[in-house]
N, C-alpha and C positions, 0 to 999 in steps of 0.2 A: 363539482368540478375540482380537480388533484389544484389547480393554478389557485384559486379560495383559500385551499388549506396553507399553501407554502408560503401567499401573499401576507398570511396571520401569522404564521412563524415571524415571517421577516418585519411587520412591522410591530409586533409584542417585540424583538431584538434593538428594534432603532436603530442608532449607529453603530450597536454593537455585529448588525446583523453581517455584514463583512464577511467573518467567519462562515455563517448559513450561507452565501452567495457565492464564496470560494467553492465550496463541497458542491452546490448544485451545478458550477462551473465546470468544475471532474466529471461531473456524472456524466455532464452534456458536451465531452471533449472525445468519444468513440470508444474510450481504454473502458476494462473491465477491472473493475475497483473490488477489496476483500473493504469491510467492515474495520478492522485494525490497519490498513493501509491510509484509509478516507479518514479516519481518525487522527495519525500521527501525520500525515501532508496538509491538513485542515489545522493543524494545533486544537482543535475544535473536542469537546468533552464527548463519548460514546453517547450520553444520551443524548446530547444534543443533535448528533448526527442519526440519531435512529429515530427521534420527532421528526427530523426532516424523512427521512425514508418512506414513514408512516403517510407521508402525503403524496408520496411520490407511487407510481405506476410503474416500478423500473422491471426491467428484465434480467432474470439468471442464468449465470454459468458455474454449476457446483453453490461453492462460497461465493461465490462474487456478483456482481451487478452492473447493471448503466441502466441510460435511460434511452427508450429506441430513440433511433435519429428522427425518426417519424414526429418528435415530440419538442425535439431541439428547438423547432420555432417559437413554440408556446411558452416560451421563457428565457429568449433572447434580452430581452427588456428589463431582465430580474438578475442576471449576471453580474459576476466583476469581471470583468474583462482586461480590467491589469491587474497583475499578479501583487500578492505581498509586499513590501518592499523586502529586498535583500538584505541579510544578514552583513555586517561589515568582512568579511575573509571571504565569502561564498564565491568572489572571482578567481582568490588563490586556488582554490580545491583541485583545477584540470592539472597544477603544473603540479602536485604531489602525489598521482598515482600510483606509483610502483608503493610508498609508505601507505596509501588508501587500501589499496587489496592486501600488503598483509597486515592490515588490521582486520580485516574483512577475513581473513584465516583466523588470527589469533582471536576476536573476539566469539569468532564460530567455534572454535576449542577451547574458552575459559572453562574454567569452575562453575558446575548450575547455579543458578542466582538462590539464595537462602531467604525464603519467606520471610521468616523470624526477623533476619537482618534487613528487611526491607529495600533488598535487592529488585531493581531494573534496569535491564542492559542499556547504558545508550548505545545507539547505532554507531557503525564506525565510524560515517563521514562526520557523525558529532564532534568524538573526541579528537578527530584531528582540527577539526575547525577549531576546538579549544586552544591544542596546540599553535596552529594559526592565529589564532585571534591574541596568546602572551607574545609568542615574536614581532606582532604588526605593531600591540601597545606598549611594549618592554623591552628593554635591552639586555638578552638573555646570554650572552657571551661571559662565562664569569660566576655566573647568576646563581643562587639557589633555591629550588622550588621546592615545596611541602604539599606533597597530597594527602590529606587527614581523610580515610578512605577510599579505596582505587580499585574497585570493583567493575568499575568503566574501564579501566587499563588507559587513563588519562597519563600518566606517566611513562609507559611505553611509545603514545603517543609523541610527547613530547621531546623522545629524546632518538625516535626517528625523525624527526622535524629539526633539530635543534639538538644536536647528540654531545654538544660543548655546554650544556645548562648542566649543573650539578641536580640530580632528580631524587628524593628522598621519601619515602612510601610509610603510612601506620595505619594498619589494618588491624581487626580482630579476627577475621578469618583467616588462617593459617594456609588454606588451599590457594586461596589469592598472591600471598608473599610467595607462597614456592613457585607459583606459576610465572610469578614477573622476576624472578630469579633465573627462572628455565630460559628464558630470552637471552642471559648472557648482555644486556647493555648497561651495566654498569649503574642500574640503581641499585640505592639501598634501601633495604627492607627492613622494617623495626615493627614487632609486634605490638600493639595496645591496646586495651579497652579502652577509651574515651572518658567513661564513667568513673575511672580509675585514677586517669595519670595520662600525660603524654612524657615519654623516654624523654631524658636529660638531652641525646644526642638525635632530638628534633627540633630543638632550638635554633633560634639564629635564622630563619631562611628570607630571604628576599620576596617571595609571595608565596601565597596557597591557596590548591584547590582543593574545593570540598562540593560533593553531591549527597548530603545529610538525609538520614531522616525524615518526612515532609509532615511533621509538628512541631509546633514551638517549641518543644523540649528538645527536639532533635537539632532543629536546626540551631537554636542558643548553645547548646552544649557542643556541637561540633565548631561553628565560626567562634564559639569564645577559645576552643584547642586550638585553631588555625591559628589566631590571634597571639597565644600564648605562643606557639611555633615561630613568631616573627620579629623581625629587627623593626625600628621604631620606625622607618618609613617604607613599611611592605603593603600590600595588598592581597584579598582574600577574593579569591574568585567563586561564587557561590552560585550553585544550579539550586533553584526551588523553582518549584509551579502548584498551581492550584488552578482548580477549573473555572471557565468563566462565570460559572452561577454560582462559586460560593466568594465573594470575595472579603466576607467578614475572617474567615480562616484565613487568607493572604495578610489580611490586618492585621490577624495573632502575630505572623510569624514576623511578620515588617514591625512591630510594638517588640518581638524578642529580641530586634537586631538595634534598634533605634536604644534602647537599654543599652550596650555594651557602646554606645557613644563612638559610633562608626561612621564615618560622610557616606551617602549613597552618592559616590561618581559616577559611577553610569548603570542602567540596567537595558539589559538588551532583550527585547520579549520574543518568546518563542525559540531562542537559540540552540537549545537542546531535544533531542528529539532519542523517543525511547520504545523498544520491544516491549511493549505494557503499557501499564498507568493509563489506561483507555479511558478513565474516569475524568482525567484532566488534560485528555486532547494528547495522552503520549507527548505531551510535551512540555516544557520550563524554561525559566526565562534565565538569564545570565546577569548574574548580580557582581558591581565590582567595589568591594569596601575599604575605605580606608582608614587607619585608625588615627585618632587624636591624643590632644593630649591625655582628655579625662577617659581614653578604650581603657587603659590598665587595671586602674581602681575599678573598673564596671565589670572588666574579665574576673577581678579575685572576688566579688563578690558574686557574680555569677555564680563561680566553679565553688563557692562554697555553701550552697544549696545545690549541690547536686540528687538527682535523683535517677534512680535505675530505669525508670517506665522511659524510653523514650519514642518506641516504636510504634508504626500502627498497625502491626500484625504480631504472632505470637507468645509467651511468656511477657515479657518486657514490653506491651502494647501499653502503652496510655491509660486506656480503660482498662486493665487489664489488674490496677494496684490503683484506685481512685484512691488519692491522700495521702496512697504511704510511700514513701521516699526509699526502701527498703524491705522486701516481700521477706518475711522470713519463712524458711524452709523446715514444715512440721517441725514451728513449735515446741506442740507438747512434748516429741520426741528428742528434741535437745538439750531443754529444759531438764526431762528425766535424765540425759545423759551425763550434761554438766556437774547436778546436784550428782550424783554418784560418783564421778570424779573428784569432784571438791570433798565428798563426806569421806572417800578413802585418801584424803592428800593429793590427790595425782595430778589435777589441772592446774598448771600454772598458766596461764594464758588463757584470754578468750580473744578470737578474732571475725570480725564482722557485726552482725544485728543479733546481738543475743535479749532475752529476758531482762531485764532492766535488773531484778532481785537478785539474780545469783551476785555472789561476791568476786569474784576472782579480778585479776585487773584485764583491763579488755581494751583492745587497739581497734582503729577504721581499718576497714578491707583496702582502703584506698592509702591510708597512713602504712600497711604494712608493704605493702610492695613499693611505695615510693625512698624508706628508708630501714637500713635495718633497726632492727628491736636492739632496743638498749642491753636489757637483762638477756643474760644467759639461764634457758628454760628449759624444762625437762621435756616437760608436755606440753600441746596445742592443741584448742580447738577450735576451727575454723566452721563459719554454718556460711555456704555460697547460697547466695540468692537466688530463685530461676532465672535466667537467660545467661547467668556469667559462668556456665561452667566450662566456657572456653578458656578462662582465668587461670582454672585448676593447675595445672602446671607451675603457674610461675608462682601461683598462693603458697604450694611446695617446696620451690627453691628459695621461697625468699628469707627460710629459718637452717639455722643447722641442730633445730632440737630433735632428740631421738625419736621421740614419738609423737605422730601427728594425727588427727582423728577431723576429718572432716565428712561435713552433714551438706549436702548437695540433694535439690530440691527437682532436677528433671534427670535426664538422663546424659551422663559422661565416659568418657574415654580415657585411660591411662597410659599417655603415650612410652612407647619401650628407650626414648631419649630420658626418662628418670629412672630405668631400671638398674643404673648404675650406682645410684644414690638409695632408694626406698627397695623394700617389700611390699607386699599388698595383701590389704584382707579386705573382701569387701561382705556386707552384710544388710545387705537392700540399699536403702538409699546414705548407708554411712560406709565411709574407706576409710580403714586406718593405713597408715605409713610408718613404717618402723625403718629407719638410718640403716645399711649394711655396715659390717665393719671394714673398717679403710683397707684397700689393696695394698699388694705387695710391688705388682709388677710397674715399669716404667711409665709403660702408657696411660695402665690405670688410676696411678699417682697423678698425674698431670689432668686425666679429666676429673677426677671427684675432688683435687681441689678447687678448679674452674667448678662446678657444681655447686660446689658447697658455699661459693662466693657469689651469690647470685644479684647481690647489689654492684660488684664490683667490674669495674672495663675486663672484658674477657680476654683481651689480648695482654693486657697487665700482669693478670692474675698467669697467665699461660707462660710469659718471660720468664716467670720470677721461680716457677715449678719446675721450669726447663733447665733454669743454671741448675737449681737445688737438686735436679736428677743429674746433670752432667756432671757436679763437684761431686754427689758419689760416686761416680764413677771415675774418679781423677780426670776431670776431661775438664779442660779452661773454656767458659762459654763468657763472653761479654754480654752487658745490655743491648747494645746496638748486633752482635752477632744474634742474639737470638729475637729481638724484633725482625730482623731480616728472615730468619728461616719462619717467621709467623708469617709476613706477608706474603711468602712466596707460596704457602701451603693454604693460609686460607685468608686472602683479600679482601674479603670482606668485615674481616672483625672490626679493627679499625677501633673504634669508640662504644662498641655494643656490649650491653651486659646481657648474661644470662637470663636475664627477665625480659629483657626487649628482643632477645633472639629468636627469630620464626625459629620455629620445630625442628624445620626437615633441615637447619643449619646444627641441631644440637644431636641432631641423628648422623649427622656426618662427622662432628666431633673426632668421635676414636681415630677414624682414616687419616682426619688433616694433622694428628698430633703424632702417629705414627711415621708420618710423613716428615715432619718436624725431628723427629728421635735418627731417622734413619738419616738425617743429611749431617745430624755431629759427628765432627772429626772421630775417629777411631784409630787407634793404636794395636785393633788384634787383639786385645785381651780384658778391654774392660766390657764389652756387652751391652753398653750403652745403646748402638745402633740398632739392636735387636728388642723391639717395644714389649715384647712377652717375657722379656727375660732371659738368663742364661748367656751363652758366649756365642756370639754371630758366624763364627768359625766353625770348619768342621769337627 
């Protein structure tokens, strides 16, 4: 008899059984439920809803199910009959629909979620509940928020709810920043790996949100970035979940957070709800931390064991580098290549995980993009580790030596935003970078010196190339005249260096400085206004 089998479900669960009684409750409500629907409205784990299935008699439509009404009586008795409790904003949701549906567009047109990166969409009504839930407990007028990954578009959220909060984004996917860009509401976008560095000008915020990773190494490394992102009395808002049948892994990640000497003020279970993760009920619970005195000192030692594995899917997966903090990328083949550089003079630098034996002096991957290199160097060799070759870019900008030779371990791109600066050779899995020689023309002057500055504020460096182009050209430009023709051409720079600049901002470069050349004053005969050169006149 089916009623045997579910009565043993439910009392091998005990109290926990709730969950099981919710889903049988669905079943026996008339709707026609898919498998990943009954999963993420259950918070309830895939297999645990597909044990309950296995007992059940239900009837199909396509993908979906119920259970005939014929049956409903047989398990009246075995129901929850009141619902969940509510989440604390779930009453706000009716009065912000018009921002409900177009999240319900924009998150229907993201970026596809990146395996590797351990991408899952939450649902719309989540992330605005999110945004709900910082204006019901926070006083967002003023405010500044940090989202240390925004692949949810939890930041868009936010500032259709709340369009007066200061909203500020760091991502490693590049398609994500251009996308929250294309919306036009006034976040800022700052590229980072995590592993790496958080940008100078991610500091300072009021709180953060982060949906990490869901392993101890992710989620420690992301809330100790958040943490590092914050003024002494912010808070980090954290989505994790883990299924209800593993909760020794929930222990890891609550033991990685308890480490960085955080208060757990509140957690809200189930609050998040997701297109996936079917393994843990599509769903995760809303964690809200606040640091103390001793977070600091627990953040810098944290972040000084970092390790590249943080992920649970692939290159960069957990298992994936048992032990080593650092995959290096053949090896043998660098090894060879170093030694032949050192034997004919050539390498001065080594940068990342090299061989321990070679001699040359050698910097962290994470040392070089956070500051420039002391010594002026001929040669570089950079070995990227797999998963960080979204790095490659900025590992580029952040030297102005002639020739660079990097050893990259999966597969990369060479975006056409540094073909102003390098050449390219590539030869399987090594690219060399060879410096072009510096241009002639206005515009091109102003962006390869902003290039070649990769540690430095881009709007600084942009000022300061703008007089130096307009005093050749006898044209009087002030400081404050030329901040003004930056802000008006591209808004966004602000505090951002070349290294923290999403792409498709370094790809727009040429336009906004030409843009810049063409509003200085002109006399008719200096040429200045004209960014290619030559005399703007007929």
């Amino acid at each position: 008899m089916e009623r045997d089998g579910v009565e043993r479900l439910l009392g091998a669960a005990g109290v926990d059984s709730r969950r099981l009684r919710h889903a049988l409750t669905l079943l026996c409500d008339g709707r026609w439920w898919s498998l990943a629907d009954l999963v993420r409205e259950t918070a309830t784990s895939r297999r645990t809803v597909e044990e309950l299935l296995r007992e059940l008699r239900t009837e199909r439509e396509g993908d979906r199910f119920r259970l005939p009404p014929a049956h409903w009586q047989d398990f009246q008795d075995l129901l929850a009959l009141a619902p969940p409790p509510e989440d604390p904003v779930q009453h706000l949701v009716a009065h912000y629909e018009p921002a409900l549906e177009r999240l319900r567009e924009l998150v229907a047109k993201a970026p596809r979620p990146r395996h590797a990166l351990d991408h899952v969409p939450a649902t719309p009504e989540t992330v605005l509940r999110r945004a709900l839930l910082l204006g019901a407990r926070f006083w967002l007028p003023g405010g500044r928020l940090l989202c240390v990954g925004d692949h949810d578009l939890t930041s868009v959220a936010v500032k259709l709810v709340h369009p007066e909060t200061d909203v500020t984004v760091v991502d490693v996917d590049d398609r994500i920043l251009a996308y929250i860009d294309e919306q036009r509401l006034g976040i800022h976008t700052r590229w980072a790996d995590l592993r790496l560095g958080l940008p100078a000008s991610a500091r300072d915020h009021d709180l953060a949100v982060t949906d990490p990773p869901y392993t101890p190494e992710g989620v420690g490394l992301f809330v100790a970035r958040a943490l590092e992102g914050l003024t002494e009395n912010g808070r980090v808002l954290l989505a994790y979940g883990a299924s209800e049948r593993t909760p020794a892994l929930a222990l890891k990640v609550q033991n990685a957070l308890s480490a960085l000497n955080v208060a757990f003020e509140a957690i809200y279970p189930d609050f998040n709800r997701y297109f996936g993760a079917e393994a843990i009920g599509s769903a995760a619970d809303l964690y809200i931390l606040r640091p103390t005195t001793k977070t600091a000192p627990a953040v810098r030692s944290r972040l000084s064991q970092l390790t590249t594995a943080i992920y649970t899917h692939g290159p960069q997966s957990v298992e994936s580098a048992p032990g080593q903090a650092e995959p290096r990328p053949t090896p043998a083949s660098m090894a060879e290549s170093a030694t032949r550089l050192s034997s004919a003079g050539e390498a001065d630098l080594l940068v990342g995980d090299w061989p321990a034996a070679l001699p040359q002096p050698r910097v962290k991957l994470a040392t070089w993009l956070g500051k420039p290199y002391a010594a002026s160097v001929e040669r570089v060799a950079i070995a990227v580790p797999p998963g960080l070759e979204a790095a490659l870019p900025r590992f580029l900008l952040a030297t102005r030596a002639p020739h660079v030779e990097v050893h990259l371990a999966g597969p990369f791109d060479i975006p056409s935003a540094l073909d102003p600066v390098y050449s390219f050779t590539e030869s399987g899995a090594m690219l060399t970078a060879t410096r072009r020689p510096r241009p002639e023309t206005p515009q091109a002057q102003i962006l390869r010196r902003i290039l070649d500055s990769g540690h430095a504020k881009l709007a600084n460096t942009w000022r300061e190339a703008l007089i130096a182009v307009a005093a050749a050209h006898d044209v009087t430009l002030t400081k404050n005249e030329a901040r003004a023709l930056i802000r008006e051409a591209a808004p966004w720079a602000g505090d951002l260096t070349p290294l923290d600049a999403p792409l498709h901002r370094l790809t727009t470069l040429p336009s906004a400085i030409d843009a810049t050349l063409r509003s200085l004053p002109d006399d008719g005969n200096s040429g200045v206004s004209n960014p290619h050169g030559g005399n703007s006149g007929p």
